[in-house]
N, C-alpha and C positions, 0 to 999 in steps of 0.2 A: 531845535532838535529835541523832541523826545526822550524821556527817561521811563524805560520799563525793569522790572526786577520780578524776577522769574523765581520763584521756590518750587525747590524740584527740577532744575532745569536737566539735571544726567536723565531723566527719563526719558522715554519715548514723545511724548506730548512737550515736556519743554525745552528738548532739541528741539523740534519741529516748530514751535511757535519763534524759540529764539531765532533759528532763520528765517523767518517770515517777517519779525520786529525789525529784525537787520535790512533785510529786502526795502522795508517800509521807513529807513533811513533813522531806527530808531536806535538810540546809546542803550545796550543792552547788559543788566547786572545779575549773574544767576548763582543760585547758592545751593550746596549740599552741607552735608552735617560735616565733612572736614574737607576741604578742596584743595587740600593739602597733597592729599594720598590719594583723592577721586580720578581718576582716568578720565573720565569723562569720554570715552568710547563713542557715545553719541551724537559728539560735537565735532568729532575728529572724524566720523564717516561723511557727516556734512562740510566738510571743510571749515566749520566756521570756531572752530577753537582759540583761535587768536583773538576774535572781534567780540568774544562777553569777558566783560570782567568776572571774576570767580568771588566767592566769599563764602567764610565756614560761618553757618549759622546753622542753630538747633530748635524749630519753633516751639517744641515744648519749654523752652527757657524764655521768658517774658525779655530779660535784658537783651539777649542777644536778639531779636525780633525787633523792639526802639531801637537799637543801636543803627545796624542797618540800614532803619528807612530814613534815620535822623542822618547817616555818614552819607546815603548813593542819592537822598529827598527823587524818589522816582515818582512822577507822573502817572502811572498804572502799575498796578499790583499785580501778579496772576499766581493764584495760591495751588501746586500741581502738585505738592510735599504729602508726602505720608504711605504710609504700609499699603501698598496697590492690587495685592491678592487675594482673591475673594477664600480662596484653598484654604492658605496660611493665618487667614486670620481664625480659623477654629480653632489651632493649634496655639497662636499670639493674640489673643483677644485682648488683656490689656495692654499691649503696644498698638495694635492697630485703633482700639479707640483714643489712646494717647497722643498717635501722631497726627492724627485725622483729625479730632473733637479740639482736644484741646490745643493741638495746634494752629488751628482755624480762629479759636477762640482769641490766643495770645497775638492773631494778627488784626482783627478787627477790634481789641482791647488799645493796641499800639496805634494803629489810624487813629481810634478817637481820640486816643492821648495828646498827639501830637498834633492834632486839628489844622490840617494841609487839606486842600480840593484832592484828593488821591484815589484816583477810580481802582476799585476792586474787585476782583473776578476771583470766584470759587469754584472748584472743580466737585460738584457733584457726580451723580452714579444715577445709571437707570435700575442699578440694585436694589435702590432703596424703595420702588415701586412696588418688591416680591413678584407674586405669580399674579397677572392680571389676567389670568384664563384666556388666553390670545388676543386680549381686545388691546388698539395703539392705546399707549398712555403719553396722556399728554402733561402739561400743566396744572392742571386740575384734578388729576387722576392721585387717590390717596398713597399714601405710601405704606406698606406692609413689608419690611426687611425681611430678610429672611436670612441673614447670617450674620455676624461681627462686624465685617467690614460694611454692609448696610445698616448697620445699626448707627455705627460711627460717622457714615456720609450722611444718614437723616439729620443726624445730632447736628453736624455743620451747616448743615443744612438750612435749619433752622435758625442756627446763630445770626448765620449771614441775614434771614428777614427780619430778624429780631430789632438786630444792630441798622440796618437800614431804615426802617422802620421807628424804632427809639432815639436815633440818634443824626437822624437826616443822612446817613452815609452812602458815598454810593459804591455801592456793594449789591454784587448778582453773582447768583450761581447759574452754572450751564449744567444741565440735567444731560449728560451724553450716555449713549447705548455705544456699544463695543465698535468698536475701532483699530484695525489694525494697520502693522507696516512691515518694513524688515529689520525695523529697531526693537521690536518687541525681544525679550527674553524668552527661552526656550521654555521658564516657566511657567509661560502661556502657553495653552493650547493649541493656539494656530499655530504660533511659530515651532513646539515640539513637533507638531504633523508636516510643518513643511520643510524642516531639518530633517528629521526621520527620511521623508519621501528622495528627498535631496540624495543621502543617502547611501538609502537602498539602491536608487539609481543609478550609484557608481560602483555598485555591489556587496556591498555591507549584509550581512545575512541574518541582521537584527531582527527582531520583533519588536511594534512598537505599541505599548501597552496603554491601554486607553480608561476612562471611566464610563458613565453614562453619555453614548452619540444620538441619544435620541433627542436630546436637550435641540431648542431651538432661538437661534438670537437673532437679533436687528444689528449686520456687522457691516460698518463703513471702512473708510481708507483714511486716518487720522491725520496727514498734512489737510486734507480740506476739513475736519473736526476744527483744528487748532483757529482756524480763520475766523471761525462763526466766535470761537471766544474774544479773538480781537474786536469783532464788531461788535460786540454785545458791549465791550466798553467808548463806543463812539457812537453812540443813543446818549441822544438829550434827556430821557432816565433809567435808570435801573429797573431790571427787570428781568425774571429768570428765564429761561427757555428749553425745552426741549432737542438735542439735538441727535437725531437720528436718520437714517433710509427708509424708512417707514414702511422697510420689508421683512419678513424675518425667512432664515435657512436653517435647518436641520445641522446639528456637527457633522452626521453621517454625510451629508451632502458637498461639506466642503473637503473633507478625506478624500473622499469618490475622487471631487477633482482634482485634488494637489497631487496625488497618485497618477491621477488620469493625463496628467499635463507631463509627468515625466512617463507614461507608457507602464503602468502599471496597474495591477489591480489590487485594490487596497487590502481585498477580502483575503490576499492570500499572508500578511504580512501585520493586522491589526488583530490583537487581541484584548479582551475587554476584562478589565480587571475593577472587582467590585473593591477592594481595598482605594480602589481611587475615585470611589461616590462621595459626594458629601454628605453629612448627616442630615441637610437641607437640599433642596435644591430650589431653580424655578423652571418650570417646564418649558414654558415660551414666552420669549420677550419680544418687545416689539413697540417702536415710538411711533408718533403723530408731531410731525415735525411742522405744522402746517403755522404755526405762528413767528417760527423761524425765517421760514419761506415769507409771510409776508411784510414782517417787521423790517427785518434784517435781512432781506432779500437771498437767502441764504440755503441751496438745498443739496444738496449727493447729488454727485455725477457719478462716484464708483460704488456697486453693491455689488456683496457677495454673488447675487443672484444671480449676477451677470459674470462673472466670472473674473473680472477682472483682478478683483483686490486677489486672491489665489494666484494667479498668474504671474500680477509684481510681486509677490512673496517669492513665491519660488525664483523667478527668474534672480533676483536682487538673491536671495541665499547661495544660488548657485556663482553668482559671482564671486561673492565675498571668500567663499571655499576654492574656487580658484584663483583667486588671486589680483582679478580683474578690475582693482578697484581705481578710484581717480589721482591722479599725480598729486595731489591736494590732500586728501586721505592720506597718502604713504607720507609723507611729508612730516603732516604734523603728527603723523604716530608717530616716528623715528624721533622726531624731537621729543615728544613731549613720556611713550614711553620706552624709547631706547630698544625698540625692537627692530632687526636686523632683516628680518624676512616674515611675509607674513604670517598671520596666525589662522 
């Protein structure tokens, strides 16, 4: 059996791969900075709260990082830890390069310390590409960041060829473009639009205040993301790859439909507030996944384009707000945080 150890597993991405490891018959070990106090919310919607082991670690601390790999000796690595907002990092620039850089760094430091066969997977950012004027960016496409937190996934970025490279490791980053689900936080933009929509739709007389919708991304449905990172570590080598739809949508486009899906028109209920620009942006992103597809046999079945990923959002939020969730969900909430009725 398999040993995988997940940093970052409360997230969206390492919920979802930790069911997927489980699926795949693997002993799964996931850690946030105290897992003491962490709810862990995203494990408990999946049902699968019971089946990872937890552990407090902090990657910017070197010791707690050996400890660790030395205490669970996991089999694959998957590094999903660090400040995830592209927003927040203008405001936290040195935290988000400190959880991202050099936490990246204190885990490819501890692999080679401890010199085990340990396959490693890095979670890079199609951020770190900037504006590539509409063209797909692939593997090869240079990197031009354009905020804090692209700054700090380049940084990583590079560690990980550095250290693969210098030190025989195997170690790859996954170059992923946007991805969503219904685990995302409201601090995301999708999911603020599909809460919003949600809603409004049961009569809420809110406004929901937006930044720049003309922005355009390359957005998937992140349980099929998480898979491509599994497979990248069962390649007989390392090697980074693009993963993306290889389509890109307007924001404006996906408003229209999350509104459009619950009978609304967005135009009457979206207003655009310039305090919520960034000082940067990128205009249109957009991957070439085409080496994914043939390596790794690996490509999108759900794109924004097609409406789909919009329509599990909503439908999944609209549950969650009524109530409708799995006997397995209610379960281990009550257990784990003593809540009585849903929230």
């Amino acid at each position: 059996m398999k040993k995988a150890l997940i940093f970052g597993v409360s997230g969206q991405d390492g919920a979802y791969l930790a069911q997927l490891l489980i699926d795949k018959g693997y002993t799964v070990c996931g850690t946030s900075r105290d897992a003491q106090i962490s709810s862990f919310q995203n494990l408990l919607r999946l049902g699968i709260r019971e089946q990872v082991k937890l552990e407090s670690v902090a990657l910017n601390d070197f010791r707690s990082v050996l400890q660790i790999l030395n205490k669970f000796q996991p089999d694959e690595v998957y590094n999903l830890s660090g400040q995830s907002s592209v927003s927040l990092s203008f405001d936290q620039p040195v935290e988000t390069f400190e959880s991202i850089s050099i936490g990246t760094l204190n885990v490819l430091e501890a692999l080679r310390f401890i010199d085990r066969p340990i396959k490693f997977y890095n979670a890079a950012s199609s951020e770190c590409f900037g504006d590539t004027e509409g063209k797909a960016a692939d593997e090869t496409t240079p990197f031009r960041p354009k905020s804090p937190y692209a700054v700090a996934k380049a940084s990583a970025f590079w560690q990980v060829a550095n250290y693969r490279k210098a030190y025989d490791l195997f170690a790859c980053s996954g170059i992923l473009f946007n991805h969503e689900s219904p685990l995302r936080p409201e601090r995301f933009v999708t999911q603020k639009i599909v809460s919003a929509a949600n809603r409004i739709a049961k009569g809420s007389k809110e406004k929901l205040y937006l930044g720049d919708i003309s922005i355009q991304r390359d957005w998937g449905w992140a349980p099929e993301y998480v898979k491509a990172m599994w497979l990248m570590l069962q390649q007989g080598q390392p090697e980074d790859y693009v993963i993306a739809t290889g389509e890109s949508c307007k924001l404006e486009d996906f408003i229209a439909a999350a509104f459009a899906y619950v009978g609304l028109d967005w135009r009457d209920r979206v207003v655009i507030d310039t305090s919520l620009f960034r000082p940067t942006e990128i205009a249109v992103s957009k991957g070439n996944p085409a080496k994914a597809r043939k390596k790794l046999g690996w490509q999108a079945h759900y794109k924004l384009n097609d409406r789909a990923v919009v329509q599990m959002m909503i439908q999944a939020q609209a549950e969650l707000v009524n109530g409708s969730r799995t006997a397995a969900y209610n379960q281990e909430r009550d257990k784990y945080l003593g809540l009585a009725t849903a929230f």
